[in-house]
C-alpha positions in Angstrom: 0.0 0.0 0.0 2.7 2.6 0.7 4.8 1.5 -2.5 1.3 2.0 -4.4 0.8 5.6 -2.7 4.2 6.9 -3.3 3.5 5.7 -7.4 0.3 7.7 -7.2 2.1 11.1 -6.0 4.8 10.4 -8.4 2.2 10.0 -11.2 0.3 13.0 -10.5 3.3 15.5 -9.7 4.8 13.7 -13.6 1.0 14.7 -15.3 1.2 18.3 -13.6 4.5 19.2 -14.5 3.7 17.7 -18.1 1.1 20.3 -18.7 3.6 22.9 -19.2 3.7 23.9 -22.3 6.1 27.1 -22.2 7.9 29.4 -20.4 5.1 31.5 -19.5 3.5 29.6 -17.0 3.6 31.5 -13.7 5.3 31.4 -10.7 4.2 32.0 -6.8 4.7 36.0 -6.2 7.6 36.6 -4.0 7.8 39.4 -1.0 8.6 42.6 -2.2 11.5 44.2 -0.3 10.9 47.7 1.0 14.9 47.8 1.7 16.2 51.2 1.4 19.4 52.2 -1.2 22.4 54.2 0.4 24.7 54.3 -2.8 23.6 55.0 -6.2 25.0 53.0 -9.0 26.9 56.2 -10.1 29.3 56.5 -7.1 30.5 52.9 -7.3 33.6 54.5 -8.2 34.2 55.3 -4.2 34.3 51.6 -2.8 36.5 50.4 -5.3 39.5 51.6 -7.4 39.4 49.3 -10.5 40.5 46.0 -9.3 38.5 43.5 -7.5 37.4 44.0 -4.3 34.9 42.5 -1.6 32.3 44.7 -0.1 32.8 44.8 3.4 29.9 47.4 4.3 26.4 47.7 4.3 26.2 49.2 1.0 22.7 48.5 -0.4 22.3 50.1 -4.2 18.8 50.0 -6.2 18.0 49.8 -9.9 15.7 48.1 -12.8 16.2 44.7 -15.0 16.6 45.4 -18.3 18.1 42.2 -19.8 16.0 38.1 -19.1 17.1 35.1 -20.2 13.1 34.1 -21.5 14.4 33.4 -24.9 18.3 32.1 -23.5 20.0 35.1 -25.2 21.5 36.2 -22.2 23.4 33.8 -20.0 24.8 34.2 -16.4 24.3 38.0 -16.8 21.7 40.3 -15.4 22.2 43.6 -16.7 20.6 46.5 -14.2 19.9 50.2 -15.0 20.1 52.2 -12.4 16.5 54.7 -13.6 13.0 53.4 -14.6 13.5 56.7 -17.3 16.7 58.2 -19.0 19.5 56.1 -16.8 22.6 57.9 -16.0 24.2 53.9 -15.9 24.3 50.7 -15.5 26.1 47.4 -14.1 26.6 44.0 -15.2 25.4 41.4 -11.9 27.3 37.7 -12.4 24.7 35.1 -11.8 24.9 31.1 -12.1 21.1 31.5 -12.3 19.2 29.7 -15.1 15.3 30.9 -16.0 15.8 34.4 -13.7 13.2 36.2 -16.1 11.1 33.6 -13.5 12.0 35.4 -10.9 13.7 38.7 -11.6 11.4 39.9 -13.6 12.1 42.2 -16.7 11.6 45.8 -16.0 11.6 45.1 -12.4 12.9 47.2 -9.5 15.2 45.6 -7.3 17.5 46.2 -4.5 21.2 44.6 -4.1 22.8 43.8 -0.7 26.3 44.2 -2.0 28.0 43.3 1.7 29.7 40.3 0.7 29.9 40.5 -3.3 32.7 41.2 -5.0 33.3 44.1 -7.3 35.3 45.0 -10.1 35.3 47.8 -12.7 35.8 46.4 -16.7 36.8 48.9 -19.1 33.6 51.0 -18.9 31.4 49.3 -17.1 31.1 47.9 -13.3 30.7 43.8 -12.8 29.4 42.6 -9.5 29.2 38.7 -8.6 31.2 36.3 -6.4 34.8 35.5 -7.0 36.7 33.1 -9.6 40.2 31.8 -9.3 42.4 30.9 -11.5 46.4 30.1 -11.2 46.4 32.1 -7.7 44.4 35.5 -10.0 40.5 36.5 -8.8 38.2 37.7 -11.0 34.5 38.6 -10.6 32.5 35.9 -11.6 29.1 34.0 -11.4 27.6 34.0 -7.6 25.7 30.5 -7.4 22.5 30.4 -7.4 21.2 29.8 -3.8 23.1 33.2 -2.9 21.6 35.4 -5.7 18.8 35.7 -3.6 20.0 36.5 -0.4 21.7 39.5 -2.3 19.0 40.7 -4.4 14.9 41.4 -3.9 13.0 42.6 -5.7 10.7 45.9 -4.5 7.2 47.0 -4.6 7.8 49.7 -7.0 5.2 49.4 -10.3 7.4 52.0 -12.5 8.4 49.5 -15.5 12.2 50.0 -16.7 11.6 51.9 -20.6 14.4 52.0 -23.5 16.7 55.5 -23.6 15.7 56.7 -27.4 18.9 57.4 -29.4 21.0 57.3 -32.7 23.5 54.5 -33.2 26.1 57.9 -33.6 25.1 59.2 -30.3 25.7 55.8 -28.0 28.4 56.4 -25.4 29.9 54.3 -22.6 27.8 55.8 -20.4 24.8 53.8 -21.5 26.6 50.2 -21.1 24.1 47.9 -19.8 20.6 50.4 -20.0 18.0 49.6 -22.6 18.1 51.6 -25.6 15.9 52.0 -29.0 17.2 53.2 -32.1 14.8 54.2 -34.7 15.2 53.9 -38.5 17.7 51.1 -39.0 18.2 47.7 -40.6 20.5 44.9 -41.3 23.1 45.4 -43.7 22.5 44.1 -47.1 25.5 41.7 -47.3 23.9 39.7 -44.2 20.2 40.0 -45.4 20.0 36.1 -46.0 21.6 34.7 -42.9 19.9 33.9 -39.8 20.4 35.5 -36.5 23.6 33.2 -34.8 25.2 30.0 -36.2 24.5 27.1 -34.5 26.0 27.1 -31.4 27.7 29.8 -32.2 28.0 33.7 -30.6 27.7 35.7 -33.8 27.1 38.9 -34.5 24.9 40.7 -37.1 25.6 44.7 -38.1 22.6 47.1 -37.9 22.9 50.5 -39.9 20.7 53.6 -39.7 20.2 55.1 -43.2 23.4 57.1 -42.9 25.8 54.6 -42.7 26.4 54.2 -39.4 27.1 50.8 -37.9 27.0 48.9 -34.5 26.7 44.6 -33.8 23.8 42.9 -32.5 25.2 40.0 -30.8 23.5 37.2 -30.7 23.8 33.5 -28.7 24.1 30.1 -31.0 22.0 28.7 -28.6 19.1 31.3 -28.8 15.6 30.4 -29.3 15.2 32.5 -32.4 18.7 31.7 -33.7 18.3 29.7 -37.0 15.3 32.8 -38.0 16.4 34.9 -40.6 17.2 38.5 -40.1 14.0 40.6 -41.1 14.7 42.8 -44.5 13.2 45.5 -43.8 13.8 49.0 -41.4 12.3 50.2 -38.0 13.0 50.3 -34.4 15.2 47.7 -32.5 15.4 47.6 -28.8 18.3 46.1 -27.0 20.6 46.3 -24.0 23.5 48.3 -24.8 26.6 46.3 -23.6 30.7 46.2 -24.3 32.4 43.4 -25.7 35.9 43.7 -26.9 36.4 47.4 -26.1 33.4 48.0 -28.2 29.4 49.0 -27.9 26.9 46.2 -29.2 23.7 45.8 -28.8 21.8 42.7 -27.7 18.0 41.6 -27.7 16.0 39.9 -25.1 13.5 38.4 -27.5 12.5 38.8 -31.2 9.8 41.3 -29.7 12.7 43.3 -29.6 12.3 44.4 -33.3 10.2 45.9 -35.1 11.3 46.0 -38.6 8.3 46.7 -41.3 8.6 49.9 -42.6 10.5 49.6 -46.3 14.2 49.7 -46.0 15.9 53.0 -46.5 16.7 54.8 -49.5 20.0 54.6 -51.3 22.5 57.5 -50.5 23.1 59.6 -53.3 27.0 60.8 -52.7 26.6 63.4 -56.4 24.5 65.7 -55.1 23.5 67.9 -51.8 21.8 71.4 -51.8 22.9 74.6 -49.7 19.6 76.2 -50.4 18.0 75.3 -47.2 18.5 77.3 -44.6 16.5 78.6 -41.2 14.6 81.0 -41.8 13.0 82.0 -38.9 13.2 80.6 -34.9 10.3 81.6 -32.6 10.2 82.2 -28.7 7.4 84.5 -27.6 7.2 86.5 -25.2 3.6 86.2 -24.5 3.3 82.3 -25.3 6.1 79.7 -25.1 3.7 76.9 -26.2 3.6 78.6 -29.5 7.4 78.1 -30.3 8.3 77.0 -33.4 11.4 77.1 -36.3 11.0 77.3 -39.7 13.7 76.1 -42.9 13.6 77.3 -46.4 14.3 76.6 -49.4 15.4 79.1 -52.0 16.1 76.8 -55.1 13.2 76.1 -58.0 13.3 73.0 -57.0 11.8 70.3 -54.2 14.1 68.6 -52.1 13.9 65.6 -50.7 15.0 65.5 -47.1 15.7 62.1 -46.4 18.4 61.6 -44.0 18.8 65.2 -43.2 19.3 66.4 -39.9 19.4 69.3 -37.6 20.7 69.1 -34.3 20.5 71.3 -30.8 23.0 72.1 -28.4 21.3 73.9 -25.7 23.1 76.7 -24.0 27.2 76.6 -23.7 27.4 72.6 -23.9 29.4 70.8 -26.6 27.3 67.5 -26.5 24.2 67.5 -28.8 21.0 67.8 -26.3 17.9 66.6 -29.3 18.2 65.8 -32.6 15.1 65.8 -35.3 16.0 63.3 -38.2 13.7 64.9 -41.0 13.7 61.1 -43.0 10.2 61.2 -44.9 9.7 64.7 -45.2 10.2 67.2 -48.2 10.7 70.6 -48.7 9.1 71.9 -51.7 10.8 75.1 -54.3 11.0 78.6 -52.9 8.4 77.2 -49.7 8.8 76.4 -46.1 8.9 73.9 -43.2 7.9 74.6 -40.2 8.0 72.5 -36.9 6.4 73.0 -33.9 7.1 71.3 -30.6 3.4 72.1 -29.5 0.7 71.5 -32.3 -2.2 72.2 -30.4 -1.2 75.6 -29.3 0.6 76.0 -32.3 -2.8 75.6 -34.4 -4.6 78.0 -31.8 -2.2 80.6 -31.7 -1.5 80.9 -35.4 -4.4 79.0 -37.1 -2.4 77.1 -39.0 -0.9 73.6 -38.7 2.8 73.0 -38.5 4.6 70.6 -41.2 6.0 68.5 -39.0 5.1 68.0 -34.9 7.7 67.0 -32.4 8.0 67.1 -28.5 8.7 69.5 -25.8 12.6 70.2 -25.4 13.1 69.4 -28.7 14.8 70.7 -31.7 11.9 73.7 -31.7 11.4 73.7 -28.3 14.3 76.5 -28.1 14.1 79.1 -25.3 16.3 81.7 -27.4 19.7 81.1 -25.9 20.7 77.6 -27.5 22.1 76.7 -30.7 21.1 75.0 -33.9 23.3 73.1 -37.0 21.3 71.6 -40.0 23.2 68.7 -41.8 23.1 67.2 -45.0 23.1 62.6 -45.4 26.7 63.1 -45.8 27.5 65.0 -42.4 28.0 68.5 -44.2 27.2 71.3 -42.3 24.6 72.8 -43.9 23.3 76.0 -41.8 24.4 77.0 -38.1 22.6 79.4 -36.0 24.7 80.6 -32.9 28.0 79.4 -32.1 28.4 75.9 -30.0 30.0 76.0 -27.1 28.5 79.7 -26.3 25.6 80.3 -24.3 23.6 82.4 -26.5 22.5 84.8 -23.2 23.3 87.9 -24.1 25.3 87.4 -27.5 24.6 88.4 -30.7 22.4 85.3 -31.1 19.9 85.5 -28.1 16.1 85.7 -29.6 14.8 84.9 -25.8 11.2 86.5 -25.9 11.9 87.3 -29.3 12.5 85.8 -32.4 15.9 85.4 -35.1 14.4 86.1 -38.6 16.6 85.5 -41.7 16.9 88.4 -44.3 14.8 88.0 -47.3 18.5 88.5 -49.1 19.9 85.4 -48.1 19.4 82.6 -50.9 22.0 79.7 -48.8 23.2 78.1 -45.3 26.2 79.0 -43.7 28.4 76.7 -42.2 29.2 78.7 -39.4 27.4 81.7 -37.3 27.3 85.1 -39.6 25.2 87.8 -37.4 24.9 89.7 -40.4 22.4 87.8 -41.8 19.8 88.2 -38.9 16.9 90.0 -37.7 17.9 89.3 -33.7 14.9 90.2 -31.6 15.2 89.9 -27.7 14.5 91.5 -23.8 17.7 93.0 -23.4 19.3 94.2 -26.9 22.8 93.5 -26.5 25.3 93.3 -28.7 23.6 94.9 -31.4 20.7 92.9 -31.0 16.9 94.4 -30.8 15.8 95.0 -27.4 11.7 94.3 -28.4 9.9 91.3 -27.3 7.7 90.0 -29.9 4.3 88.5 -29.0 2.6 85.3 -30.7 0.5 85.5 -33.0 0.8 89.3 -34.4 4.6 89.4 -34.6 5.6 86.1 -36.4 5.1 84.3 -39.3 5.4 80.9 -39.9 5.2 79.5 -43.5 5.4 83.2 -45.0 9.0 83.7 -45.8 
C-alpha cells in the first residue's frame, strides 16, 4: 500500500509538471523588499578603485532589470539600469542563475545587498558577482544560485524600466548595460540572407541607420530564435546596450525586440546635396512659449527631398548635442517652407495654422532663445548654423529669448558657421547689437510666410 501511494504522488506530480507547455507559465509572487538604497549605481567609483574588491559594508544600491534570459540570449548576466527613465548607468550582476526572467522579472525594481559580493570595474562598465580563481588571480564571476537571492529582492515599486531613445552615432559608454531604441535602422544588405547566430555559435549581425552608421547585434548560438532569418526591412530595434571587446553592441531579449516593417531605406546619393535650405525663422514668444516653433527654407526652383537630413541642438554653452530631429520622410518643396512645432495644439490656436512637421517639448523647436542650432546634410556636411556651439547664447549676438531670429529676405543659402549679419535678432535686453523688443505670438511672427 505505501509502494502503491508513493506511485500515485509520483504520477500525479509527472502529469502536472507535463502540462507545461512554455515558459510563461507563472510562478508563486515573492515578498517585495521595501529595503532602502544608500549608494547609487553612479558612485561605485568610491568603494573600489578598478581591481576586484569585496564589499565589506552595508552598502545597499537599487535599480531596474533590463536584460531576461526568456528566450536564452543572455546567459549568467543580469544587466541592471540604475532609472526606470533616462538612466545615467548601469552594471553588469554575475549570476549562475538559469530561467531568472522567472524570478527577476524584466523591468523590475530591485535592490542589491552588496556586503559580501565582489566588485570590479571592466573597461567601462562595473561587474558585481562572487569571485573566480584561477592560477592564484581573482576575478569577478558568477555568484551561485542559492546566494543570488539572499543579495537581491526585488521591490514593490510598479514604474516598469523603458528604452533611452537614441541614434547609433550618439551611443556612449555611459549607456553600457541600460536599454536603448534606435529608430530607422536595418541589417546590412551583405547579411540579409543569414539567420540571427550560427549554430551554437555567438555571432554577431551589423545594424545600420540610413546614414551609414554601424554597430553589432550580438546574438547567442544557442538562442531560441537563432536559426530565424534576419528581417529585410527597417524600423526600431530595442536592446541592452553592452561592451564586448572594447566595443558598444547591442543585444535583444526576444524577437519582440524588433520591429522592422517599414521599407528599408533609401540609397544614398553621394553626387549631389543642396545649400539652399536654410533657417529662416526661430520663434520664442514673449507672451506664449507653447507657441514656439522654427522654420527652414528653401530658396532653389526646385523640391528637395529630405531624407536623411538632420538638424541638431546644443542647448546653452554645452558641446554634446542635447535633441536631434532626423527629417527622413519629409520634403521641402521650391521657394516654400517647413515649419515644426514642438506644440501643435497651441501652435494651431495661436496661429491657425498647422505645422509641417510636430515634435515634443525640449526638442529641436522647443528653443528658449539662448541655444544653438546646425542643419546637416546625409553626408554630415554642415549645412546651416545658427549661434555658435560652445557659447551660451544669453546675451550674444544670437539670443532671440522673448523674441524671435528672422533670416533676411536677401539670403538665398546656409552658412556653415554663425554670420550675425544675416539676422533680424529680436530679444529683452538688446545687447550686442541685438533688438531690445519682445515679440508677442501671433501678431509678430510668421510661420510659413518667408
Amino acid at each position: 500500500m505505501i509502494l502503491k501511494k508513493y506511485l500515485i504522488i509520483s504520477i500525479s506530480f509527472f502529469l502536472i509538471i507535463s502540462c507545461v507547455k512554455d515558459k510563461d507559465f507563472n510562478i508563486p509572487e515573492t515578498k517585495c523588499s521595501e529595503l532602502a538604497y544608500n549608494l547609487s549605481l553612479i558612485n561605485l567609483n568610491t568603494i573600489t578603485e578598478g581591481g576586484i574588491t569585496q564589499v565589506q559594508e552595508d552598502i545597499i544600491i537599487e535599480g531596474y532589470i533590463v536584460s531576461s534570459d526568456i528566450e536564452n540570449n543572455f546567459f549568467g548576466t543580469i544587466h541592471i539600469q540604475d532609472k526606470a527613465i533616462d538612466p545615467t548607468t548601469g552594471i553588469s550582476f554575475l549570476v549562475d542563475l538559469r530561467d531568472y526572467y522567472l524570478q527577476y522579472k524584466l523591468g523590475q525594481k530591485v535592490i542589491i545587498k552588496l556586503k559580501g559580493l565582489y566588485i570590479a570595474k571592466k573597461n567601462n562598465t562595473y561587474l558585481i558577482g562572487g569571485v573566480f580563481t584561477s592560477f592564484g588571480n581573482q576575478t569577478v564571476g558568477r555568484l551561485p544560485s542559492l546566494q543570488v537571492q539572499e543579495h537581491m529582492y526585488t521591490t514593490c515599486s510598479n514604474q516598469p524600466a523603458q528604452a533611452t531613445e537614441s541614434t547609433i552615432e550618439n551611443l556612449t559608454a555611459r549607456k553600457i548595460n541600460t536599454l536603448v531604441v534606435l529608430n530607422n535602422v536595418e541589417f546590412i544588405e551583405e547579411e540579409l540572407n543569414n539567420t540571427f547566430a550560427n549554430k551554437n555559435e555567438e555571432t554577431e549581425r551589423t545594424i545600420k541607420d540610413c546614414v551609414g552608421n554601424q554597430i553589432k547585434l550580438v546574438n547567442s548560438g544557442y538562442a531560441d530564435f537563432a536559426t530565424n532569418i534576419l528581417p529585410n526591412k527597417s524600423g526600431n530595434i530595442t536592446a541592452v546596450l553592452i561592451e564586448d571587446k572594447n566595443e558598444l553592441k547591442l543585444k535583444i531579449r526576444s524577437l519582440t525586440d524588433i520591429d522592422f516593417t517599414q521599407n528599408r531605406c533609401a540609397p544614398i546619393v553621394t553626387e549631389f546635396t543642396s545649400t539652399s535650405v536654410f533657417f529662416s525663422e526661430l520663434a520664442d514668444p514673449n507672451n506664449n512659449t507653447g507657441a514656439r516653433f522654427m522654420e527652414l527654407y528653401n530658396s532653389s526652383n526646385e523640391a528637395l527631398d529630405l531624407n536623411n537630413w538632420k538638424i541638431n541642438r546644443y542647448t546653452n554653452a554645452s558641446t554634446d548635442i542635447s535633441s536631434s530631429l532626423d527629417l527622413t520622410g519629409y520634403s521641402i518643396n521650391a521657394k516654400s517652407t517647413l515649419v515644426i512645432s514642438p506644440n501643435k495644439d497651441e501652435f494651431v490656436a495661436t496661429y491657425g495654422i498647422e505645422p509641417d512637421i510636430s515634435i515634443g517639448k525640449n526638442s529641436v523647436a522647443d528653443s528658449n532663445g539662448d541655444d544653438n542650432l546646425v542643419l546637416i546634410d546625409p553626408f554630415g556636411t554642415t549645412i546651416d548654423v545658427f549661434g555658435v556651439i560652445g557659447e551660451d547664447g544669453t546675451n550674444t549676438n544670437h539670443e532671440f529669448e522673448d523674441g524671435k531670429a528672422l533670416r533676411k529676405e536677401s539670403i538665398n543659402t546656409g552658412s556653415n558657421n554663425y554670420q550675425f549679419n544675416q539676422w533680424f535678432i529680436f530679444n529683452d535686453t538688446g545687447n550686442n547689437n541685438t533688438t531690445n523688443l519682445p515679440q508677442n505670438a501671433p501678431e509678430d511672427f510668421t510661420p510659413g510666410e518667408h
